[in-house]
FIDRENBA-233441 format. One record per residue: chain; x negated, y negated, z of N, C-alpha, C, O in turn. Coordinates in pm, whole numbers, plus 32768, in hexadecimal, padded with zeros to 4 digits. Last residue first. Layout:
REM residues N
+-------+------+------+------+------+------+------+------+------+------+------+------+------+
| chain |   nX |   nY |   nZ |  caX |  caY |  caZ |   cX |   cY |   cZ |   oX |   oY |   oZ |
+-------+------+------+------+------+------+------+------+------+------+------+------+------+
|     A |    X |    Y |    Z |    X |    Y |    Z |    X |    Y |    Z |    X |    Y |    Z |
...
+-------+------+------+------+------+------+------+------+------+------+------+------+------+
REM end
This chain:
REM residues 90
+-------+------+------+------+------+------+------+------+------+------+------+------+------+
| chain |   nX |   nY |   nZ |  caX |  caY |  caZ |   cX |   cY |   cZ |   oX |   oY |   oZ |
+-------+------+------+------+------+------+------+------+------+------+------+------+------+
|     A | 7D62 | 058D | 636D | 7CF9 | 04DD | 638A | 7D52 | 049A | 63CE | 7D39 | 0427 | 63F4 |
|     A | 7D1B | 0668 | 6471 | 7D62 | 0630 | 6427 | 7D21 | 0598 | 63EF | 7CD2 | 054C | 6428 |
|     A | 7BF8 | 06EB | 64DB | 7C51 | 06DE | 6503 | 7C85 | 0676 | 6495 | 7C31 | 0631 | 645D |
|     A | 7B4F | 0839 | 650B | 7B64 | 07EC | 6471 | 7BE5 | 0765 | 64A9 | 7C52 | 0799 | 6494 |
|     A | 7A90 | 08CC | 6605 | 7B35 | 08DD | 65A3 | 7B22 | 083E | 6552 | 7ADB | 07E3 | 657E |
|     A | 794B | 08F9 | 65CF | 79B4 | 08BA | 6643 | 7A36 | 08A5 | 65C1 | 7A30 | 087C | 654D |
|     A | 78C0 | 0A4D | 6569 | 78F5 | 09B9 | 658D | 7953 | 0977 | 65C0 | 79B8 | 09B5 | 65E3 |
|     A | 78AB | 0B65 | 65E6 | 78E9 | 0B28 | 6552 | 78F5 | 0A9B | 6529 | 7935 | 0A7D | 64C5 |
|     A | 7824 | 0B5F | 66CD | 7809 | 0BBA | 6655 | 782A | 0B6A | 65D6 | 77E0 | 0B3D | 657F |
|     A | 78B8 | 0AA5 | 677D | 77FF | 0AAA | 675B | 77E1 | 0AFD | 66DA | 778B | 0ADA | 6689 |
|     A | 79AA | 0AAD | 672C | 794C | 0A31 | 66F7 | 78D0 | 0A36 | 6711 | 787B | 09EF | 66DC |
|     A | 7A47 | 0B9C | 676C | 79EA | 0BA3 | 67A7 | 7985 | 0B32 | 6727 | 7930 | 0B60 | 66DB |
|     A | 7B73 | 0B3B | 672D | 7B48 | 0BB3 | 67C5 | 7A91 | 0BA3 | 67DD | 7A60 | 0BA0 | 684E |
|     A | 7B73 | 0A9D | 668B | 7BBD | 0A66 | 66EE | 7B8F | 0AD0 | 675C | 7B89 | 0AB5 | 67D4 |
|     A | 7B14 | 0B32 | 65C4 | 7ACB | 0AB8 | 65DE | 7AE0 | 0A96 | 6685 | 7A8D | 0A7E | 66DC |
|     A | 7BAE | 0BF8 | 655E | 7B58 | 0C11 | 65AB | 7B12 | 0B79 | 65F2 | 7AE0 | 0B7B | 6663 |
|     A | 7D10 | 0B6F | 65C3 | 7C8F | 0B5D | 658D | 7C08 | 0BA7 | 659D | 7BE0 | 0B8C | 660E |
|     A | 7E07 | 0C36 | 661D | 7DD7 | 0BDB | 6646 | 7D49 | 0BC8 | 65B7 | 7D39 | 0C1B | 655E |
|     A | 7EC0 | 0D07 | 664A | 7EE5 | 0CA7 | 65EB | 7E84 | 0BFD | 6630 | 7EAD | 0B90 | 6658 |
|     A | 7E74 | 0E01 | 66FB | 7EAF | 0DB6 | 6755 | 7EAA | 0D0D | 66E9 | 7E95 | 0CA5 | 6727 |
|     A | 7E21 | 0E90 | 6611 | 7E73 | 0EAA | 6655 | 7EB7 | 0E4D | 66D1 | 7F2B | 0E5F | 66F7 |
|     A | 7D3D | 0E06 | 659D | 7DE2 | 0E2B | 6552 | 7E24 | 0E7E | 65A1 | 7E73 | 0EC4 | 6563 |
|     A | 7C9C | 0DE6 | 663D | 7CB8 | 0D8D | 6628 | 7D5E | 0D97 | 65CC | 7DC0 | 0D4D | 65C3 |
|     A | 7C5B | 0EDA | 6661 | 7C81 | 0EB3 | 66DC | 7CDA | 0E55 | 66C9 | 7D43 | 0E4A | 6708 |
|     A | 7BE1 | 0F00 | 6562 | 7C44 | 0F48 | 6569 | 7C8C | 0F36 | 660E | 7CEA | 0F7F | 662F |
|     A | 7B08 | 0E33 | 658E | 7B35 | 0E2B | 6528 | 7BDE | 0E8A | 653B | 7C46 | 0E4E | 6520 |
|     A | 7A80 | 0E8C | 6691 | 7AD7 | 0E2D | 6679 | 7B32 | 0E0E | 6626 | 7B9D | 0DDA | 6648 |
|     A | 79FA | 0F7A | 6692 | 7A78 | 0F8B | 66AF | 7AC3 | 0F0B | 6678 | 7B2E | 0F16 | 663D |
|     A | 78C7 | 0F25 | 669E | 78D5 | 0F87 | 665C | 7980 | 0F8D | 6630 | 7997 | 0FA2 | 65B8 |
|     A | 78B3 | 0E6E | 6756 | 7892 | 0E3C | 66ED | 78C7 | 0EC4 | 6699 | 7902 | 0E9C | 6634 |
|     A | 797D | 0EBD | 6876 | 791F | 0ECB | 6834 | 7928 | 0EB9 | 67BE | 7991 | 0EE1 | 678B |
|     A | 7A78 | 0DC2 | 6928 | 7A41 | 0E45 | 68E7 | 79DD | 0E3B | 68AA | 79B9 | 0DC8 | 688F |
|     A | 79AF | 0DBB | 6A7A | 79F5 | 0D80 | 6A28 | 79FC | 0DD4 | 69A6 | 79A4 | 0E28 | 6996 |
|     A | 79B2 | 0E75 | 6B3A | 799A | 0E09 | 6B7B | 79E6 | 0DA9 | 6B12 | 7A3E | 0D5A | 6B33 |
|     A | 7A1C | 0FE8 | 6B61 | 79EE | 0F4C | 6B1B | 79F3 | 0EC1 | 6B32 | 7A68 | 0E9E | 6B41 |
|     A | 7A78 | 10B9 | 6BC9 | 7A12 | 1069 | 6BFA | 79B2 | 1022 | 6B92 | 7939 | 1023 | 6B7B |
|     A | 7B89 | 10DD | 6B43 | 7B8E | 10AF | 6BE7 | 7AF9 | 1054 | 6C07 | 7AF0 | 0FE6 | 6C3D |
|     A | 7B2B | 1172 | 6A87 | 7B6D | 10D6 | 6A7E | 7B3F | 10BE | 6B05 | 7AD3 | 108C | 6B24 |
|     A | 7ACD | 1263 | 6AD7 | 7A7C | 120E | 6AB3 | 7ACC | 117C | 6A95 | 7A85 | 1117 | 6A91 |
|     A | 7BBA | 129E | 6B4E | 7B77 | 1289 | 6BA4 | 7AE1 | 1245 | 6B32 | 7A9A | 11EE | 6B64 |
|     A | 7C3D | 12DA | 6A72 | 7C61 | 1248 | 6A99 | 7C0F | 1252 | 6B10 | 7C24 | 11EA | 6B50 |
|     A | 7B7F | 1372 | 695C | 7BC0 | 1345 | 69F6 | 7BBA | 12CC | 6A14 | 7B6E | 1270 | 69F4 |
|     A | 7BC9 | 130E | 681C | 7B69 | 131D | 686F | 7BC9 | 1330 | 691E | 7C36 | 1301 | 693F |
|     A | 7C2A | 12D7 | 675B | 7C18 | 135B | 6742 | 7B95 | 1335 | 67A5 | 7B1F | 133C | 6784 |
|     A | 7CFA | 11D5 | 670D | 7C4B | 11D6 | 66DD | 7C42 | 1280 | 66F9 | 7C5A | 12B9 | 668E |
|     A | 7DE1 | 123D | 676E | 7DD6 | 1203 | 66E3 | 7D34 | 120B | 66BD | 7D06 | 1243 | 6659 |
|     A | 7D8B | 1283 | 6883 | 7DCF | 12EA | 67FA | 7DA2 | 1299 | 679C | 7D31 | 12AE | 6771 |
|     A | 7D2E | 1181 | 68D1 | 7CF5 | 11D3 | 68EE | 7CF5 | 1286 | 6873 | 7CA0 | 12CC | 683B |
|     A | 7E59 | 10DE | 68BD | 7DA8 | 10A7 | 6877 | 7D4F | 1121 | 6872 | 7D1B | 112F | 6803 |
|     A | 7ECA | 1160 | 6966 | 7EC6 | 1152 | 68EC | 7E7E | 117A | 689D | 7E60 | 11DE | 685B |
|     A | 7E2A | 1124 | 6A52 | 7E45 | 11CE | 6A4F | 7E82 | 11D2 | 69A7 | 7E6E | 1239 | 6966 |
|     A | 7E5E | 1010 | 6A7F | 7DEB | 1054 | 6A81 | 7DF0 | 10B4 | 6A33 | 7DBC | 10A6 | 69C5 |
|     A | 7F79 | 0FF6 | 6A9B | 7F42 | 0FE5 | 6A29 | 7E95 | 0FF2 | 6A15 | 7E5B | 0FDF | 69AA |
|     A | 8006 | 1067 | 6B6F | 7FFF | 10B2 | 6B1F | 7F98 | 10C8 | 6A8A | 7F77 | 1125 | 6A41 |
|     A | 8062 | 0F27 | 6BF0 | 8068 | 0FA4 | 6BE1 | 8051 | 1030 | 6B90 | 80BF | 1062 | 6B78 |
|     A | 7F87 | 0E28 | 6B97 | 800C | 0E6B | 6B4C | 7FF0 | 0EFE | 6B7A | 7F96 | 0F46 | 6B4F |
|     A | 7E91 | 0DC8 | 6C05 | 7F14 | 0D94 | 6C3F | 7F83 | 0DE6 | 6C11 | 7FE3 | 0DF0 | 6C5D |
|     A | 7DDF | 0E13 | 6B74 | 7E07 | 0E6B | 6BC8 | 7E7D | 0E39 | 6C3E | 7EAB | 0E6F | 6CA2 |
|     A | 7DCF | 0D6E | 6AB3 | 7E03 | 0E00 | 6A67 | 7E11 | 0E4F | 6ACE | 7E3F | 0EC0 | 6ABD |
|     A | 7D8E | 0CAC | 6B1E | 7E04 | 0C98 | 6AFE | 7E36 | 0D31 | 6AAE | 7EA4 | 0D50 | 6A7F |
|     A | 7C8D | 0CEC | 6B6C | 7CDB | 0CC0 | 6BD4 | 7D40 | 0CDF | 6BB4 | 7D7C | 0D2C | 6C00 |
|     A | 7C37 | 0CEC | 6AA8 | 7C1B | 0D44 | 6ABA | 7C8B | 0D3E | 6B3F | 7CD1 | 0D9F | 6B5D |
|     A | 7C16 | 0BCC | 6A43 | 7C53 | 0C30 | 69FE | 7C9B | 0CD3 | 6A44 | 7D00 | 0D12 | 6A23 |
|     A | 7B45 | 0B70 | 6B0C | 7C04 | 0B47 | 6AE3 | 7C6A | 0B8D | 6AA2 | 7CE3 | 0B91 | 6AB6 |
|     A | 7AB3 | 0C3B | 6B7E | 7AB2 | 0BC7 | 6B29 | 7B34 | 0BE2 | 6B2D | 7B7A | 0C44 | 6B46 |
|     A | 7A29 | 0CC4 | 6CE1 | 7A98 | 0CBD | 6C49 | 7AA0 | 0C53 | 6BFE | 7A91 | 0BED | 6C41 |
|     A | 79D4 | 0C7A | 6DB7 | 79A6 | 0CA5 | 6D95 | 79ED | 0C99 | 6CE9 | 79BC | 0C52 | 6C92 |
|     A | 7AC7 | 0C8F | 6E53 | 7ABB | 0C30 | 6E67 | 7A4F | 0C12 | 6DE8 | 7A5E | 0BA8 | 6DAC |
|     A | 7B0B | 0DCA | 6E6B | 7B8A | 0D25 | 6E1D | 7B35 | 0CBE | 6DFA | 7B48 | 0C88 | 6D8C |
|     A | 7A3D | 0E0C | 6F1D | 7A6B | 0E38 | 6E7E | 7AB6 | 0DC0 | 6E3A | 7A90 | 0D71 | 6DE4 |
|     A | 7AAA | 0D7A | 7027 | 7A2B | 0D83 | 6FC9 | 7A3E | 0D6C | 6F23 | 7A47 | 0D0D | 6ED5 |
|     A | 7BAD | 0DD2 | 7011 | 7B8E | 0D59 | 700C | 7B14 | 0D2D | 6FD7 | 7B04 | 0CDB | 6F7D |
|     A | 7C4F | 0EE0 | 6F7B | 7BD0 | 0EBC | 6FB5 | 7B7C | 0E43 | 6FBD | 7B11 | 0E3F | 6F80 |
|     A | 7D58 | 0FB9 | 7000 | 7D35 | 0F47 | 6FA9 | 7CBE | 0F00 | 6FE0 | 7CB8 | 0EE1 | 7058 |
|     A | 7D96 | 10F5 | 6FB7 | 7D7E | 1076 | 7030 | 7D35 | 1034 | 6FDF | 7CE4 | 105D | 6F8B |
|     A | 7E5A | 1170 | 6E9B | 7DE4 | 1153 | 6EF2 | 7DD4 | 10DD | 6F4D | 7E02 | 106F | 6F30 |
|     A | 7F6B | 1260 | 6EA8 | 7F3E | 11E1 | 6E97 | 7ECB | 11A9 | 6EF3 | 7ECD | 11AA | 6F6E |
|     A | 7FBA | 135E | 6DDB | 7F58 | 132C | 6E67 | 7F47 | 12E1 | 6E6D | 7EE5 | 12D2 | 6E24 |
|     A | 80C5 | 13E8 | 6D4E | 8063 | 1397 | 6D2E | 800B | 1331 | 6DC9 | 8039 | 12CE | 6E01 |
|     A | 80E1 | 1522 | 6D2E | 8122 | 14C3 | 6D6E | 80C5 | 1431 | 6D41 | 806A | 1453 | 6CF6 |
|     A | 80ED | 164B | 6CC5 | 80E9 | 15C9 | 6C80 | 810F | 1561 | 6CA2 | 815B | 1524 | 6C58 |
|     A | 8111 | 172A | 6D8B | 8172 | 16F3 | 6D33 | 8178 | 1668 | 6CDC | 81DC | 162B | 6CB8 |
|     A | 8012 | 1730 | 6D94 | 8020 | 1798 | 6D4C | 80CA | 1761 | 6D20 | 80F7 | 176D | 6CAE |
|     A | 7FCA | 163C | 6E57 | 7F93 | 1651 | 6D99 | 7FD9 | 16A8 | 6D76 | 8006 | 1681 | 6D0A |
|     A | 8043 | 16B5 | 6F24 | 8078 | 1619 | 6ED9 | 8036 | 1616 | 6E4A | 806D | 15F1 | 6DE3 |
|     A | 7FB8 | 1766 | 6F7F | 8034 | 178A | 6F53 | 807D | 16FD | 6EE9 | 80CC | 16F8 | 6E8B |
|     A | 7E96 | 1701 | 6FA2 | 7ED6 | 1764 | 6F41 | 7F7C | 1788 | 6F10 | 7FA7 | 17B5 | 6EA6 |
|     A | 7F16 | 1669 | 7069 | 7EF7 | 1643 | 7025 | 7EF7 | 1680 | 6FC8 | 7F4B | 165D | 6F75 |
|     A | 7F80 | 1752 | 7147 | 7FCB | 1701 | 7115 | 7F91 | 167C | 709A | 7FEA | 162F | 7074 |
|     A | 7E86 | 17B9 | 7180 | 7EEA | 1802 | 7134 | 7F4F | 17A3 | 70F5 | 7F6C | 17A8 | 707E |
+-------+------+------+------+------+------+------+------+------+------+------+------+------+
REM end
């Protein structure tokens, strides 16, 4: 009951954290779940559950591009297998 009651006033649940899982994560992925909240973002902005964020290892080839303008990064820089290794200064 008391879980229901915590959604119904919109509380926000915070998940046990999963060493496995963590461990498992690319860098990126790490660092979008280091920021409070910024999963559950990412998640609105693309128009997907953040329970589908939650179980990404790294983001998908499909997302990056708009992952990538949101957390002001490169696609390159999130995922250099897809897009190539980032461009570095001469």
């Amino acid at each position: 009951m008391a879980l229901s009651a915590a959604r119904l006033r919109g509380e926000i649940l915070m998940r046990r954290p999963s060493p496995t899982r963590d461990a498992q994560r690319d860098e990126i992925m790490k660092m979008i779940f280091s920021k409070t909240g910024f999963a559950s973002e990412i998640a609105r902005q693309l128009g997907v559950t953040p329970q589908n964020v939650a179980a990404w290892n790294r983001v998908p080839a499909h997302h990056v591009k708009e992952v990538a303008r949101l957390i002001k990064m490169s696609p390159s820089q999130i995922r250099p297998d897809v897009f190539g290794q980032p461009k570095r200064p001469a």
